[in-house]
Every structure is written in structure tokens, then in C-alpha cells.
C-alpha positions in Angstrom: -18.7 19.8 28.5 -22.1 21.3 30.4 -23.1 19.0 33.8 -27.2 19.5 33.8 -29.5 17.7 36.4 -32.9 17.7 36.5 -33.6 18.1 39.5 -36.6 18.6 42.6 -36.1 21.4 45.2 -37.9 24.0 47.2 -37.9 28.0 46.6 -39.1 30.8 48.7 -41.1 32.6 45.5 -42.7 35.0 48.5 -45.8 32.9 49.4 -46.7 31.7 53.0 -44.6 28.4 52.7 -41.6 27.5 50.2 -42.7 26.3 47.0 -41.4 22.6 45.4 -40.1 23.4 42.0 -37.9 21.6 39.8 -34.8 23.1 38.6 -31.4 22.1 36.5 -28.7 21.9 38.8 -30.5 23.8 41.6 -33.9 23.8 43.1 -35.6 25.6 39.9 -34.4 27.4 36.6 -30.9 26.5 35.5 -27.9 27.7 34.4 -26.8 30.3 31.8 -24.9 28.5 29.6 -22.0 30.2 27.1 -20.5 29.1 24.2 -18.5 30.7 21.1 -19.9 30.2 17.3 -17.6 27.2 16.0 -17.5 26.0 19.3 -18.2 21.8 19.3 -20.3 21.6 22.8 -21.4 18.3 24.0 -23.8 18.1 27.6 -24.8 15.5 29.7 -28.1 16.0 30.7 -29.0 13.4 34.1 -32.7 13.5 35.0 -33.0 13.1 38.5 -36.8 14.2 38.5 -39.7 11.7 38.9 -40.6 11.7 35.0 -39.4 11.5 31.7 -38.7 14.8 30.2 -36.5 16.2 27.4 -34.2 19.3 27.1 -34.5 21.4 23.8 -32.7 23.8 22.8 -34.9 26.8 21.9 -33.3 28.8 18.8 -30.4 26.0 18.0 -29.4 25.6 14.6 -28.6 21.7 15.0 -28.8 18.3 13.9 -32.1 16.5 14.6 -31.2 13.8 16.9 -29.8 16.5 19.6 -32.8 18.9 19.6 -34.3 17.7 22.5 -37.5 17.3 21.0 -40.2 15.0 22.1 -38.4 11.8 20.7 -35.4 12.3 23.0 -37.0 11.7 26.2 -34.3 11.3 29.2 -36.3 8.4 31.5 -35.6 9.1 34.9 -32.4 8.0 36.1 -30.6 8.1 32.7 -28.4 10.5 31.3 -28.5 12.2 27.2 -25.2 13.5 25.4 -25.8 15.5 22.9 -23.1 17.1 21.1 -23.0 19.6 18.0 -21.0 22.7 16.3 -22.6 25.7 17.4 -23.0 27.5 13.8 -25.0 30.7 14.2 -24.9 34.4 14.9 -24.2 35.8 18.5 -27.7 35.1 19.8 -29.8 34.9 23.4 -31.5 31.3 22.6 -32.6 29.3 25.7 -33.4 25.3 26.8 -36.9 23.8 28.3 -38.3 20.6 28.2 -40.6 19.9 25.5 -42.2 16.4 26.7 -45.4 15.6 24.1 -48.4 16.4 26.2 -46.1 17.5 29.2 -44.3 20.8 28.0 -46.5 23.6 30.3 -46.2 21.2 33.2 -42.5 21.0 33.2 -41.5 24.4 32.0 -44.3 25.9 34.9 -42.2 23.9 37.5 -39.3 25.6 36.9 -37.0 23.9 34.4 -35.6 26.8 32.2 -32.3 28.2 31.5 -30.7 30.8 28.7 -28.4 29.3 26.3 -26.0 32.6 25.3 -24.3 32.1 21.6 -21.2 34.8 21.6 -19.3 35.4 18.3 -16.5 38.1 17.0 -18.7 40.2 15.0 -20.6 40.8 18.4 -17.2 40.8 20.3 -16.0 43.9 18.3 -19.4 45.9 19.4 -18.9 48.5 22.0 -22.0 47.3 23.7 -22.4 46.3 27.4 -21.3 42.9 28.0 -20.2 42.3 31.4 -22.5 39.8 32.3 -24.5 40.3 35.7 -23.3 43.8 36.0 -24.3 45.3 33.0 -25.7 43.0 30.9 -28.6 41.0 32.7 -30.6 38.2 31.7 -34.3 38.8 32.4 -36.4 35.3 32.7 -39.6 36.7 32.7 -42.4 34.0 34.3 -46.0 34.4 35.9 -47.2 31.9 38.4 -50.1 31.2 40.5 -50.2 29.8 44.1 -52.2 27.8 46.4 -52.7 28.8 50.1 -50.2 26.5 50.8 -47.3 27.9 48.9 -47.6 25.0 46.3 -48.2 26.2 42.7 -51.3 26.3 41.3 -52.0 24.7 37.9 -55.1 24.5 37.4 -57.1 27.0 35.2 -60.8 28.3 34.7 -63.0 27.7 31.8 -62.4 31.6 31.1 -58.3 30.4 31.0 -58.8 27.7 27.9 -55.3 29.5 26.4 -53.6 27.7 29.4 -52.3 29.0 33.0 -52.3 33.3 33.6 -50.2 33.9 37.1 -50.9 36.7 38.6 -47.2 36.5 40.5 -44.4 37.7 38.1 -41.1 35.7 38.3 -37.9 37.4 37.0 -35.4 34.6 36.8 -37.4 33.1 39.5 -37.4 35.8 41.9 -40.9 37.4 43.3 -40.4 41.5 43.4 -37.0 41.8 42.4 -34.9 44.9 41.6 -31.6 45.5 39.9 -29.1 47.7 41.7 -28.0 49.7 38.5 -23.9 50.5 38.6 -23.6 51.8 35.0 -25.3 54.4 33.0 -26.2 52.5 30.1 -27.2 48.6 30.8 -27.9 45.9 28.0 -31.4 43.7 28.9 -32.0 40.2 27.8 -35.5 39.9 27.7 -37.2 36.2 27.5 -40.9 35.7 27.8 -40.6 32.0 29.4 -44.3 31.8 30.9 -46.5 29.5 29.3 -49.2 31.6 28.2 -49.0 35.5 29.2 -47.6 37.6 26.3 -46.0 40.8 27.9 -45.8 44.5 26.3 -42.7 45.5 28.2 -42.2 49.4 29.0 -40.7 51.9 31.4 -43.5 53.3 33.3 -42.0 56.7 33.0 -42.6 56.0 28.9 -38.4 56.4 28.3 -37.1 55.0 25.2 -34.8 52.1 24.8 -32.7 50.3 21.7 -33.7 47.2 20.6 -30.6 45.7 19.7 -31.8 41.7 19.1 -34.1 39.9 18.6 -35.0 35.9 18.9 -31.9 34.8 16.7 -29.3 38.0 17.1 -28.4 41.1 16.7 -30.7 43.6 14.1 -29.0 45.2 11.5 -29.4 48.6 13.7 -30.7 49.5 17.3 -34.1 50.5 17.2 -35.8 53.1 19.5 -38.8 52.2 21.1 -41.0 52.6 24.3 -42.4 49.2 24.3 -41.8 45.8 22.8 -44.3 42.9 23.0 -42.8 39.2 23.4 -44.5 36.3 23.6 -44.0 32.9 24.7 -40.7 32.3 23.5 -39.5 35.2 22.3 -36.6 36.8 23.5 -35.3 40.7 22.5 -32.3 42.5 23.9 -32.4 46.2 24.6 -30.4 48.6 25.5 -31.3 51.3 28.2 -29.8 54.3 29.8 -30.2 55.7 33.2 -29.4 58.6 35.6 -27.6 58.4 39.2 -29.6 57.7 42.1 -33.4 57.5 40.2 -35.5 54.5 40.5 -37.6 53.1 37.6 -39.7 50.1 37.0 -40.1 47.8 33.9 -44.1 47.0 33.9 -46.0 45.1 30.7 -49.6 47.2 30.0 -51.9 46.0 27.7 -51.0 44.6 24.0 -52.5 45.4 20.8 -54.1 42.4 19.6 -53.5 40.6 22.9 -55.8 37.9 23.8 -57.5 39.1 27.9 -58.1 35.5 28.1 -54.0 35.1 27.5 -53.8 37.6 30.2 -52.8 40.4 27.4 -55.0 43.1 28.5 -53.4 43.2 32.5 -50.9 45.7 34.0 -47.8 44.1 35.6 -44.8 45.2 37.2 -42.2 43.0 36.7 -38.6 44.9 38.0 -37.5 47.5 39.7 -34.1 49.2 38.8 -32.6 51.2 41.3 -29.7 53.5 40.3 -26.4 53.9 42.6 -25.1 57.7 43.2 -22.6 56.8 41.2 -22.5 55.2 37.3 -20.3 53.8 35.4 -19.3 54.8 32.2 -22.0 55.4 29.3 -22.1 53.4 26.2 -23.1 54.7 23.1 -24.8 52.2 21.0 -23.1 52.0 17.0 -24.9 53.0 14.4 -24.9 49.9 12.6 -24.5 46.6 14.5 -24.4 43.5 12.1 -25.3 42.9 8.4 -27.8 39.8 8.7 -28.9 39.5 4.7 -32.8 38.2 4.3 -33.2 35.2 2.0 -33.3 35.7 -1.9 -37.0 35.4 -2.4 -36.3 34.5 -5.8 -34.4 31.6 -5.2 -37.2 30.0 -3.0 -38.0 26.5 -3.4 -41.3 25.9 -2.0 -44.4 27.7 -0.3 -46.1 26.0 2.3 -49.6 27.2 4.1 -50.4 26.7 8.1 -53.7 27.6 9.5 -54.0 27.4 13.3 -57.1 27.0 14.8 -58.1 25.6 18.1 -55.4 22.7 19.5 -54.5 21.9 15.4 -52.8 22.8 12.6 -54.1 22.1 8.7 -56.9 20.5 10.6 -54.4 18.0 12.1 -53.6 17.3 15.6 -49.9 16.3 16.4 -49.2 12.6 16.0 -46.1 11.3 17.0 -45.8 8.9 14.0 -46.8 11.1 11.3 -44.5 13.5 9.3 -46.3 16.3 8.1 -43.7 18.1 5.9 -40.5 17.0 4.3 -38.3 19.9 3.5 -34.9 19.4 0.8 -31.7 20.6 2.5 -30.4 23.2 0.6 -33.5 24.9 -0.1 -35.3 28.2 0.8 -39.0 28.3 1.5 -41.6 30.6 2.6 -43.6 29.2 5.0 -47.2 31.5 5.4 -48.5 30.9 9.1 -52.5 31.8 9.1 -54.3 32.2 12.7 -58.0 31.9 11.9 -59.8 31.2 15.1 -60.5 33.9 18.1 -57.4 32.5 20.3 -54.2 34.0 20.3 -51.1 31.4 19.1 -47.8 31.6 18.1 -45.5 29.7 15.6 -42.1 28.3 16.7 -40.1 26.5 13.9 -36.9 24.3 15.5 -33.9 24.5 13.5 -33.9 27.4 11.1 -33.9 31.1 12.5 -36.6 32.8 9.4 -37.3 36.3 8.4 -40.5 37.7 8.6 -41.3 38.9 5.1 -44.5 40.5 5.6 -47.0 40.7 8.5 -50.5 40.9 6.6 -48.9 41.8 3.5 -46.5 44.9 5.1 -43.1 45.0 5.7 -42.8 44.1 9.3 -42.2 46.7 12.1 -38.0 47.8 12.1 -37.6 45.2 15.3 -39.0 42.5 14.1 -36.6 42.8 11.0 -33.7 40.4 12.1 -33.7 36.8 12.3 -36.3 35.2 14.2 -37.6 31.7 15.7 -40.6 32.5 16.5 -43.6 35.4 15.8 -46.4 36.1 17.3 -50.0 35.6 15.6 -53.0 37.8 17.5 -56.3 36.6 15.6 -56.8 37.3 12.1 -53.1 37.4 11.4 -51.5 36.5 7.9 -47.2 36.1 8.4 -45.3 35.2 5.5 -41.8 33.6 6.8 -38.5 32.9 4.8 -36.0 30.2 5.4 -33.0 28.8 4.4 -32.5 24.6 5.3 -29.0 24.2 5.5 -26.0 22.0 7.4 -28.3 19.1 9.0 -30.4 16.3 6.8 -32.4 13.2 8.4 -34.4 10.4 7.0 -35.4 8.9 10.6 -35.8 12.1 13.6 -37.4 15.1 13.2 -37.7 18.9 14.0 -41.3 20.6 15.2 -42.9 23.0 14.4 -45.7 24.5 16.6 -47.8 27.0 18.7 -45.7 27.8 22.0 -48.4 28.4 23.5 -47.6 25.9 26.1 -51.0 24.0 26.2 -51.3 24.4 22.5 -48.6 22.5 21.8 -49.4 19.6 24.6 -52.7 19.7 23.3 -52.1 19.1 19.7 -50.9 22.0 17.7 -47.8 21.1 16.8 -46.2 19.1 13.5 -43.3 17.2 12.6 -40.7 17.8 9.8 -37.8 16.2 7.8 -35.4 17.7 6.4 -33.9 15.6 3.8 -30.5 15.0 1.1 -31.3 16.0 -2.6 -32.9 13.6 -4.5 -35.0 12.0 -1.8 -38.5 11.7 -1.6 -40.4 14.8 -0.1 -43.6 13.2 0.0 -44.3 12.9 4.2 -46.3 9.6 3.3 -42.9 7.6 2.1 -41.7 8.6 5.9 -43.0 7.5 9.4 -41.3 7.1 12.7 -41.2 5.2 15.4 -40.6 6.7 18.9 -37.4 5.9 20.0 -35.1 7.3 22.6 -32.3 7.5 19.8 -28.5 7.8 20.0 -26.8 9.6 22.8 -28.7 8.0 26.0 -27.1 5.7 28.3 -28.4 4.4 31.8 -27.1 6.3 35.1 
């Protein structure tokens, strides 16, 4: 059982007065929360803040009704209890609100926390895994501030993609640096801002292992100088240093990346600082875990999403509609189109996918494991495969949808079912009713 309370507070975030935030069990951000595959986790989630907001878990492989979606909404004062068998791979998923039309608001307050998924195939790894020491979660967030320490959250007509910071917040810290102990430290990266993607690198250009990606471990490290994440995305990588040097992570400008998105800036976002002394080095194995792409053959349906603007198809979210119904059981290829001059991204709850091609070539070696959500710079064709398994619902739903934050709030963002065999997958013989569903009761 996890205690989580939403929560108000203040934080010193480095401006001329302390800024009010909101936070899960503490004044902003939340707790890292742990749990073994096959492990049956249940939370209590108390909002104590002044709205209605949800939790979702980001990544999740779960039933409908404890997603946290938009149609659980926690009013304030009352307490959800969701409950599930965690079923998935060793993974670095994370939880934020996702309130319809309130998402960026909440998330850009502060309410954010990493959700760790440990299994044995993981376990058996020699990789670095003492957590804080040399395996570090790194909540990467950009803010902006008023003269009065408050945040700023407003944006320009130049900013129609949503809010650009130009403070960087690493798990909700202002300048930070890591005091390195060991030679060899494990990284996990999560792009929570709202809008900014990032093209993390060392500034001295060193190389690092890519070990994971958005649902688990790759199949092998891969060696790169930089990885692009955007919002939502989360990689882990593996990185070596020598006693006594210091060396900052930055994010330089991304291919494809929208400067109205903030993609073209240079940033430093940590500073790692290397004792006299290290600990031991770890070598990283040559293969880390088998994770098998879906059998294009045996795929069920295709299904087409152009994004454009604050919509999807054409269509703007609507809490009543079903867009999609999807057969449990079945494997799909979903083909996500961005055709206007913005820069999106596609989150699907529920299913971790493979990418299968990025504008008709294989996708880049990191971008080869399983994944919850891809990045889509202008122009870009993806073609995603998926496999629906474990959880089927007539009545609540899963999203899908740009996380770009005000995307999403704005509109770009659909609904789907996944359904028993033998039911009806036309969306039209389905609506729903916003309710708050099972699992609530009053504080």
C-alpha cells in the first residue's frame, strides 16, 4: 500500500522569494515509488489540493478503471484506491495528473513522481542499482518565474506549443550537481516539462550506453553521445567517469526540434562532480534482455492518426465519444502522421508498442525496445506495433494523445476501448458518461 497526498507547499527553486507549488506528499514532486513485476499494489491517493485532479500512471500496463485518466477525477477532499497486478518488464514509468483541459497546469505546479517497475531478469544484470548512490533518477523540468518568485504561466503568441522555461528543474532542484562516488553510474532520464524536448549530452561530447528506454531494458546497450527525449519519454544510460573531474549534462539543439518548443536552445541541466576516490567500475553485458517485436503477420488491424493543430483525424477530444474500439487479444499497427508545422508527440496508455519504421526505416538501435511514447517533428510518418492483452472494458477507457501538455488540454487527444471477442468494435455502439467510477470514497 502507497499513502499519496496531493498537496500545496512552498520551494526555494532559486528565485527572489519561495515559490508555491503543489507536490504529493511534500511541497512539490512526489515520491519514487518501487514495486516487483507480479506484485498486486493498491494506493490511496487523498487530494488535499484546491481542485479536482487525477493520478495516471504513465507507462502502466493496467486495467481501465485504475489509469488515472481524465474519468477518475479525485474531488478535493476525497480519496481513490486503485489496485492492480503489476505485469510488465523492469521499467522507469512515472505518475502525473492528467485532468481534461487541466494536465499542463497541474504537472507545471509540481505534481510528478517516477514509478520504478523491478523484475528478476533485471535483478540478475550486473548493472548499477543502488539507488541514490549510483543509480539516480533525473526529473528533468523547465520553468519560468515572475519577479515575485511565483511561476509564470503564461506564454507569448511566439509560445502557441505551450510554456518554454528558461530555469531547468532536475527533480525540482535549480543548478544542481551530483557528487559522483562510483566510476560507472546508471541515469534515469525523464523529460517531465510540458513542452521543451531536450537533446541530452556531455559537453565534453563522451559516450554513454543507452540501456532503456520508455518501457525497459533494450535488447543491448547502445553507445551514443546524445539522446533526444521528449515530453514523456524517459531513457536510462549508463555512464562512466574519472576521480576528481567535473562534467556537465547540457541539451543543444535537436534535429527536427520545433524553436518555438524551445528545441533549438542550449541548456545546462547538471553538474556531476567526481570524488578523489571511485567506487568500483561496472562493465555493462553484452546482451541485457530479449524483448521479442510483435509478429507483423499476425496483426489484426491498421489504424491511421494524423495530428494537426489541437486534433486528431480532424477531431477534437470529447469526453463522450469513443474514437476506437480495439479486440483484446489482438495486434495492431497503429501509423501516427504529423502533418502540420508544430512539433507533437503520441502517447498510447496501456500497451508499451514497437516502433516498426520511422518514415519507412528501421528505427535508430535506441529507439528499438518497447516504447509508450515517440516523438513526431513535422512531416513524420511512425508506424507502431502492439499487442492488446490482460484488461477488456465495455464502460472506461484508455487515451491516446499528443503529450504535448497543451495539446492534449487543448484537444488532441482520443479515447479507446478495448473489448472481449465477439463484441462490437464499431465506436458508435459505445458512449460514456463521465463518472468518477469505482475505487473513490469521501475523506
Amino acid at each position: 500500500m502507497f499513502d499519496l497526498v496531493l498537496q500545496a507547499g512552498r520551494s526555494d527553486l532559486g528565485q527572489s522569494a519561495v515559490t508555491p507549488t503543489w507536490g504529493i506528499n511534500g511541497a512539490m514532486l512526489g515520491p519514487t515509488i518501487r514495486a516487483t513485476r507480479g506484485e498486486h499494489v493498491r494506493l490511496q491517493v487523498t487530494n488535499k489540493i484546491s481542485e479536482a485532479s487525477t493520478l495516471h500512471w504513465h507507462g502502466m500496463h493496467l486495467p481501465a478503471v485504475m489509469d488515472g485518466g481524465p474519468h477518475q477525477m479525485i474531488a478535493p477532499g476525497d480519496t481513490w484506491t486503485p489496485e492492480w497486478v503489476v505485469d510488465q518488464p523492469a521499467a522507469t514509468l512515472w505518475y502525473h495528473p492528467h485532468p481534461h483541459g487541466q494536465t499542463a497546469e497541474h504537472v507545471y505546479r509540481g505534481l510528478a513522481g517516477l514509478f520504478i517497475i523491478d523484475d528478476p531478469a533485471e535483478a540478475a544484470l550486473d548493472l548499477p542499482r543502488t539507488y541514490g548512490i549510483d543509480d539516480i533518477p533525473l526529473i528533468v523540468q523547465d520553468r519560468k518565474f515572475h519577479d515575485d518568485g511565483t511561476l509564470d504561466m503564461s506564454t507569448s503568441f511566439m509560445q502557441a506549443t505551450g510554456i518554454i522555461g528558461d530555469t531547468i528543474l532536475v527533480n525540482g532542484a535549480p543548478t544542481p550537481h551530483f557528487d559522483v562516488t562510483t566510476h560507472t553510474i546508471r541515469l534515469r532520464i525523464l523529460n517531465g516539462s510540458n513542452t521543451r524536448p531536450y537533446t541530452f549530452a556531455f559537453e565534453d561530447h563522451r559516450a554513454f550506453h543507452v540501456i532503456a528506454t520508455d518501457g525497459g531494458l533494450l535488447p543491448r546497450g547502445v553507445a551514443l553521445d546524445n539522446i533526444p527525449l521528449s515530453p514523456g519519454e524517459r531513457a536510462e544510460i549508463v555512464v562512466t567517469f574519472t576521480r576528481g573531474e567535473q562534467v556537465r549534462l547540457q541539451s543543444g539543439p535537436t534535429v527536427g526540434g520545433d524553436r518555438l518548443a524551445g528545441g533549438e536552445d542550449h541548456l545546462d541541466i547538471i553538474q556531476f562532480r567526481a570524488a578523489d576516490q571511485l567506487g568500483g567500475l561496472t562493465r555493462i553485458p553484452d546482451t541485457l534482455v530479449d524483448m521479442p517485436v510483435p509478429d507483423e503477420t499476425v496483426v489484426a488491424r491498421t489504424r491511421d492518426f494524423e495530428l494537426s493543430g489541437y486534433s486528431i483525424n480532424g477531431r477534437s477530444m470529447d469526453m463522450s465519444r469513443i474514437d476506437d474500439v480495439v479486440t483484446l487479444g489482438d495486434t495492431e499497427v497503429w501509423t501516427i502522421l504529423n502533418v502540420d508545422g508544430q512539433t507533437h508527440n503520441f502517447h498510447i496508455h496501456d500497451v508499451q508498442f514497437h516502433i516498426l519504421d520511422i518514415d519507412g526505416t528501421e528505427p535508430p538501435a535506441h529507439l528499438q525496445g518497447r516504447k509508450d511514447t515517440v516523438w513526431m517533428p513535422h512531416g513524420k510518418r511512425v508506424r507502431l506495433i502492439m499487442e492488446f492483452t490482460d484488461h477488456a472494458s465495455d464502460e472506461t477507457p484508455y487515451m491516446y494523445h499528443c503529450h504535448m501538455l497543451r495539446h492534449e488540454d487543448n484537444g488532441m487527444m482520443g479515447q479507446f476501448l478495448v473489448v472481449e471477442p465477439g463484441r462490437s468494435t464499431d465506436p458508435a455502439d459505445y458512449g460514456i458518461s463521465p463518472v468518477t467510477g469505482p475505487g473513490h470514497h469521501h475523506g
